[in-house]
C-alpha positions in Angstrom: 42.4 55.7 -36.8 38.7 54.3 -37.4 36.0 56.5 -36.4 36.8 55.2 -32.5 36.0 57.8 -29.9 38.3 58.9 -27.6 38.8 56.5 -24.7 35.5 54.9 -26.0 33.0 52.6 -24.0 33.0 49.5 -22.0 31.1 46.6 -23.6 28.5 47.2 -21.3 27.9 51.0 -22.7 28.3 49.1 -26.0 25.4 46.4 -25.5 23.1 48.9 -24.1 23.2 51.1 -26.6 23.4 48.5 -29.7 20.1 47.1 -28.1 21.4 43.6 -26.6 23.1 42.0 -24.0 26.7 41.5 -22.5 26.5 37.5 -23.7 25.2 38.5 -27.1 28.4 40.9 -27.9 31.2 38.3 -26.8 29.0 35.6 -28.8 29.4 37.8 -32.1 33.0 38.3 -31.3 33.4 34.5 -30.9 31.4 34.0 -34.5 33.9 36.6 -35.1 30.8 39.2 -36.4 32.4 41.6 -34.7 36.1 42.6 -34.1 37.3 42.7 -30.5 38.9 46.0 -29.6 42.1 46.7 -27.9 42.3 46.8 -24.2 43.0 50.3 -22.5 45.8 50.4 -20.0 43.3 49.5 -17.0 43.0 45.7 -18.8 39.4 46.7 -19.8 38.2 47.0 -23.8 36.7 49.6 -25.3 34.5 50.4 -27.9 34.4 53.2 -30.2 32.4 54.1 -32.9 33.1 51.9 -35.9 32.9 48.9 -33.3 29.0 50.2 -32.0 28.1 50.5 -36.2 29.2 47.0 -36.6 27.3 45.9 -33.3 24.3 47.8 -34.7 24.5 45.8 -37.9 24.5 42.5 -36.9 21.9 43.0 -34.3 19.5 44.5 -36.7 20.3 41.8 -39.8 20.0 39.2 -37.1 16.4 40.9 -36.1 15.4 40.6 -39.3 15.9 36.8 -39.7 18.8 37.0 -41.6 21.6 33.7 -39.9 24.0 34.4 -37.9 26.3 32.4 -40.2 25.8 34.3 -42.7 25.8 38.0 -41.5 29.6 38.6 -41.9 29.6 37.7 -45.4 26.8 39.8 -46.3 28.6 43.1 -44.2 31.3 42.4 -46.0 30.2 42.3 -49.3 30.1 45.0 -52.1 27.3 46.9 -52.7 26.1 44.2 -55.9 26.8 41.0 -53.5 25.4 42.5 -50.4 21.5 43.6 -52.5 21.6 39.9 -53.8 22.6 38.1 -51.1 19.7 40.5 -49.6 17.3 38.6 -52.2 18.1 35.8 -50.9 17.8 36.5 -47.6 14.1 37.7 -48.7 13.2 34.7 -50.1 14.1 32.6 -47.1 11.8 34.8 -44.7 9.1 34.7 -47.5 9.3 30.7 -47.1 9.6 30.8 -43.5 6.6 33.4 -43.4 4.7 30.7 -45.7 5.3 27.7 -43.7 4.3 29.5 -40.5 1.0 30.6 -41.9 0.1 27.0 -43.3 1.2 25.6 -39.2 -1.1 28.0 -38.3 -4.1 27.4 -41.0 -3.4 23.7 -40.0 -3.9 25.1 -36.6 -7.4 26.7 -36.9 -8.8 23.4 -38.9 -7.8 21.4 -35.7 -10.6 23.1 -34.1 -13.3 22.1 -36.6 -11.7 18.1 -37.7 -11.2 19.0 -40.8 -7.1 18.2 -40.7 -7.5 14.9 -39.0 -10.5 13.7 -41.1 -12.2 13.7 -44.5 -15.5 16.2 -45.0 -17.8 13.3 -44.6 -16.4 11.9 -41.6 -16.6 15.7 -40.3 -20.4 15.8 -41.7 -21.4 12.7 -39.4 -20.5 14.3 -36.4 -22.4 17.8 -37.4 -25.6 15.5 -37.7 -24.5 13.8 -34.4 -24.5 17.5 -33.1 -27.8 18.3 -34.7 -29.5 14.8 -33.1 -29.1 15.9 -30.2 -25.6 14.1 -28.7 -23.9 15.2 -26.0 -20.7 17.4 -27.1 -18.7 15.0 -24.9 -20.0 11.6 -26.6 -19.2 13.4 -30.1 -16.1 14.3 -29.1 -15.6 10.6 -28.1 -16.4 9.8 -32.1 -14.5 12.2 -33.0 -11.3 10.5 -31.4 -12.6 6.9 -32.6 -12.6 7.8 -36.1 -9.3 9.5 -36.1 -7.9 6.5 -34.8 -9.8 4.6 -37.5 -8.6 6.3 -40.1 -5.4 6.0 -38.8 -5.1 2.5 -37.9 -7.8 1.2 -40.8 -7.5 3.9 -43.6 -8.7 1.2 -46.0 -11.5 0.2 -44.6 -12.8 4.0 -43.3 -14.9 4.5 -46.1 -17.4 1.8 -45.6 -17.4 2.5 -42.0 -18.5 5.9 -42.2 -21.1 5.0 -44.8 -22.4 2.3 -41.9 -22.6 5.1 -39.7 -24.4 7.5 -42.2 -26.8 4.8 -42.5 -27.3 4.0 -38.3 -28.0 7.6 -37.8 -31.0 7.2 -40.0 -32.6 5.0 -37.4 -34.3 6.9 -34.7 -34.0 3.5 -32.6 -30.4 3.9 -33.3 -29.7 7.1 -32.1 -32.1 6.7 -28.8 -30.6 3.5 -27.8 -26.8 5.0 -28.2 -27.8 8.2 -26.2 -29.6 5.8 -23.9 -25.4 4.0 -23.9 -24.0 7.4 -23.4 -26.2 8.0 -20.3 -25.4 4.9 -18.9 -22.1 4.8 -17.9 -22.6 6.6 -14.7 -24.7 3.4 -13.7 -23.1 0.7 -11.6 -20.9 -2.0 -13.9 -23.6 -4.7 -12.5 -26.3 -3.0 -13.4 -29.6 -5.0 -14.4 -30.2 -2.5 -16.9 -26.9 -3.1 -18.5 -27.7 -6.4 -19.7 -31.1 -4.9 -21.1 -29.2 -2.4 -22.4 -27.0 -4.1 -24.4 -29.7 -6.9 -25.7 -31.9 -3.4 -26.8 -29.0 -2.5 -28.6 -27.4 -5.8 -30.1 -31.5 -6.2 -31.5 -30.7 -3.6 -33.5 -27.7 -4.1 -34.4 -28.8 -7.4 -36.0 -32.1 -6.6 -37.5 -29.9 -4.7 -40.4 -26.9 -7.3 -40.9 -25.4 -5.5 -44.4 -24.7 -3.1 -42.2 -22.5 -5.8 -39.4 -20.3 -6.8 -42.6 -16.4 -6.1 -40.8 -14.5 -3.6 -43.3 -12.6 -5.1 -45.7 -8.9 -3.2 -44.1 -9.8 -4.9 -40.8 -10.5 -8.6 -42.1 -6.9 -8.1 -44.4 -4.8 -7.4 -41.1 -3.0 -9.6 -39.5 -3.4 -7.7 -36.0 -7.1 -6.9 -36.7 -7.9 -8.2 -33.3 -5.2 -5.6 -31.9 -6.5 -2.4 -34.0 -10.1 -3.5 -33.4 -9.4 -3.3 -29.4 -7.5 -0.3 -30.1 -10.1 2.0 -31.8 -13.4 0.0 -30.3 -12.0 0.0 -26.6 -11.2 3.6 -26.7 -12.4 5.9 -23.5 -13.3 2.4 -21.6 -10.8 2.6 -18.8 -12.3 5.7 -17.2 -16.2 3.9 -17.7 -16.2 0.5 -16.8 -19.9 0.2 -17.6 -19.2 1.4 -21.4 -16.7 -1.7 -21.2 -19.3 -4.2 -19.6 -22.1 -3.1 -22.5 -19.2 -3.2 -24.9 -18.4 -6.8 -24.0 -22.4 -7.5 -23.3 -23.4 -6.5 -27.2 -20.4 -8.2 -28.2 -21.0 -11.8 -27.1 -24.8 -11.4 -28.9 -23.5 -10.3 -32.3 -21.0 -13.7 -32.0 -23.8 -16.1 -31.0 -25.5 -14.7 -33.7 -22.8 -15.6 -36.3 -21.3 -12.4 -36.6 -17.8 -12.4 -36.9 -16.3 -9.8 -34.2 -12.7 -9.9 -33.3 -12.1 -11.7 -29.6 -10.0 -8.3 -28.3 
């Protein structure tokens, strides 16, 4: 006989002691990881010895990452096969362990930008930081660029140089703060219209720096992408929408070519 013990133990003895659950041990018998013994004359199975070794086995390979597919090979292996397959087995948690920790670095740069954008996209918002923005309207520019990048990669480039050089321009950076502060005014404000004439002033006294990137004039949908990426935040500030459309119609009087949205 195997080393069963005498009358041995129900499954539920069995699980407890091997360190899982009921469902667990009838799911390794149905993999066929572990042998279902004989029934006692009561019509209930019991477990001895050899049976709670095996349990113990294949809960502690299966612990260790090892797949349930192939845990019955590997017990039933000779001592060479079993320290190879072993290897192997290593190897695949090493990789696993590798991946996870390169999810997680990916994770952490999340929190800083630097896995959704370039350094120098990153480096304009730290000087937005340091002029003074809000954390919410960089966090705004933040998302605009991302979708930039994303829906205009070719044209990024020159569109973060134009913003390197608008944050050189004190009147620049006042007027947009002056922007960010107005959208808790009323859509109909007078100020708006001020606002946005202030603002598209600027805009045009330095045209090299209105010239459309050259990955929005090459798409076919630039009007589409522009909307997508210039429009962004509007629905919940109806006033940043209004300005929007405001600076907008001055630029195109003035000859400069900005997709009708």
């Amino acid at each position: 006989m195997s080393g069963r013990t005498t009358g041995g133990i129900t499954i539920g003895q069995a699980a407890a002691f091997a360190g899982v659950t009921i469902k667990t041990v009838r799911h390794y018998h149905k993999l066929g990881l572990v042998e279902e013994p004989d029934r006692d004359s009561s019509g209930y199975r019991r477990y001895g010895s050899d049976d709670l070794l095996r349990l113990v086995q294949v809960r502690t390979l299966a612990a260790a990452g090892v797949q349930l597919a192939d845990i019955g090979t590997l017990l039933d292996a000779d001592a060479e096969r079993f320290a190879v397959a072993l290897t192997d087995v290593e190897q695949q948690l090493t990789d696993r362990i590798e991946d996870l920790i390169a999810r997680r670095d990916t994770l952490h740069r999340l929190a800083d930008d630097r896995a959704l954008l370039p350094d120098r996209a990153c480096a304009v918002l730290d000087r937005m930081r340091g002029l003074g923005f809000s954390p919410d309207y960089v966090a705004g520019q933040r998302e605009a660029l991302v979708l930039f990048r994303a829906l205009v990669s070719a044209g990024f480039d020159s569109f973060v140089t134009q913003l390197e050089h608008r944050l050189d321009d004190p009147e620049f950076v006042d007027l947009t703060k002056r922007s960010w502060d107005a959208l808790s005014w009323d859509p109909d404000d007078p100020r708006v219209e001020e606002l946005a004439s202030a603002l598209a002033d600027n805009l045009l006294a330095k045209p090299e720096l209105l010239a459309m990137p050259a990955g929005f004039r090459a798409q076919p949908d630039t009007a589409t992408r522009y909307g997508m990426v210039n429009t962004h935040g509007q629905e919940e500030w109806p006033t940043s929408a209004r300005l929007t459309a405001l600076v907008e119609a001055r630029l195109r009087a003035a000859g400069v070519r900005v997709p009708h949205q």
